[in-house]
N, C-alpha and C positions, 0 to 999 in steps of 0.2 A: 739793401737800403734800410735795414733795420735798424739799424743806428745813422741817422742821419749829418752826410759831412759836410764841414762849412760850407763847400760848393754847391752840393745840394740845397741845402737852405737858403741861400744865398740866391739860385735858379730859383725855386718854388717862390720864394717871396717875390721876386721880380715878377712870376706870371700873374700870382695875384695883383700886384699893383698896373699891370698892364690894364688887366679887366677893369679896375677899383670904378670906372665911372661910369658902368653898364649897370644898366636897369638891376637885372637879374644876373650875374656874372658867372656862379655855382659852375652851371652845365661848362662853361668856355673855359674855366678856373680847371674843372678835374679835366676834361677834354685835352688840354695841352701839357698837363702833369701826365697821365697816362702814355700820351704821345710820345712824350719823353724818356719816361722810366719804364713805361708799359705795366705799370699796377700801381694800385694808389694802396698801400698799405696805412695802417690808423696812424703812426707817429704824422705822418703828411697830412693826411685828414684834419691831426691838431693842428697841424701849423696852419694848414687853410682855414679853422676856424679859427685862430690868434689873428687873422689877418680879414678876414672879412665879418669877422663877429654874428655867424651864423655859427647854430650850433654843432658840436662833433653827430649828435644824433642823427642829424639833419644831414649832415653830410653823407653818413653812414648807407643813411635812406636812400640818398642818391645813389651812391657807388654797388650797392647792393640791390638798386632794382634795375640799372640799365646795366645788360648782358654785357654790353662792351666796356668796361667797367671792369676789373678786376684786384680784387682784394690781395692776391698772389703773384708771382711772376709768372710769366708766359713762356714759352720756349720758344726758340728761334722762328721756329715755322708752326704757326695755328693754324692746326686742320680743322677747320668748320665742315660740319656732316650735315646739311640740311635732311629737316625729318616732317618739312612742311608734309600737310594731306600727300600734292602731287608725289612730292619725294617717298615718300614713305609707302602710299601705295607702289612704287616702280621700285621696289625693294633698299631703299636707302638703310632701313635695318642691320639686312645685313652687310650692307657696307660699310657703315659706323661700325658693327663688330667685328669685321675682319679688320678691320684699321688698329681696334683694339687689342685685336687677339695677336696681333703683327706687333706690336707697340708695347703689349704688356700693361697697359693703361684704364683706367675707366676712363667713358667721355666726364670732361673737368678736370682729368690730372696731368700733370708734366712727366716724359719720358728721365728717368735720373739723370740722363746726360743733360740735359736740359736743351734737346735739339729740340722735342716736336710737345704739343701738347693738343690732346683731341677734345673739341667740343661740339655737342648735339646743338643744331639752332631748331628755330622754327620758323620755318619759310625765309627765305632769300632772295626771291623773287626771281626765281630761273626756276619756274613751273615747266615749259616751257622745255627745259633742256636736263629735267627728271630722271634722275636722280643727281643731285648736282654737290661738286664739293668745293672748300674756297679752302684754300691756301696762300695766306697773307695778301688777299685779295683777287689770286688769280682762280678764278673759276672753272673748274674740271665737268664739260656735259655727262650728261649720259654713262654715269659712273656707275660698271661694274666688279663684280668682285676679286675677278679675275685680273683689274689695271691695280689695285690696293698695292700689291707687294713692289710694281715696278714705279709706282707714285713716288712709296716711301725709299725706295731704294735711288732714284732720283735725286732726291732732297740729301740723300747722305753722300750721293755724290758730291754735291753742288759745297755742301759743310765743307766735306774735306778736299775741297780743291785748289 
């Protein structure tokens, strides 16, 4: 989406004017752009600030302090590794780095094929079910390091079926 096409442009402008008569629109504005494309890269940024005349800084702000937010594209499957206290005491560690070390990835980056990409959260609120991991929202309890390689070997099922 780095060059942005009519259609794109044409979708982005539409969400913004969906919002246009909300209070505060920003958060609903990137929220449905990301939903969409799954990263709000800066060209998009400009256009949402051509269109709500808030500034790119400003938007930048946003996009760059809420996690679910991202600057970059995402890979088919977002492994979230919670590293909350619970998690992390129940060894979440190293289960983010056998994901990694499986994946060939730091948490934050995309696999080349652009199927998985790993990210560290903090807290997700399944203390509860410690160590815990989310995969496009499905939640894995009690995640050891031992389930990592059949997790990811799963998901390349599922790609290529």
């Amino acid at each position: 989406m780095a060059k942005l096409s009519e259609n794109a442009v044409a979708q982005i402008t539409e969400i913004c004017q969906r919002h246009k008569d909300e209070k505060t629109p920003l958060m609903m504005i990137l929220s449905d752009i990301q939903n969409e494309y799954g990263y709000i890269p800066l060209e998009v940024q400009e256009l949402v600030s051509k269109h709500t005349g808030i500034s790119v800084a400003e938007i930048y702000g946003v996009v760059t302090f809420y996690s679910f937010f991202s600057l970059e594209p995402k890979g088919k499957y977002v492994i979230g590794c919670c590293l909350g206290t619970a998690c992390y005491v129940k060894g979440a560690q190293n289960v983010i780095d056998k994901f990694s070390e499986l994946l060939s990835i730091k948490p934050g980056q995309t696999t080349a094929d652009g199927l998985f990409t790993l990210d560290a959260l903090r807290c997700i609120g399944a203390c509860g079910i410690a160590p815990a991991v989310s995969i496009n929202g499905k939640v894995y309890p009690k995640v050891a390091v031992g389930q990592v390689s059949e997790i990811i070997d799963s998901y390349r099922q599922e790609a290529n079926a």
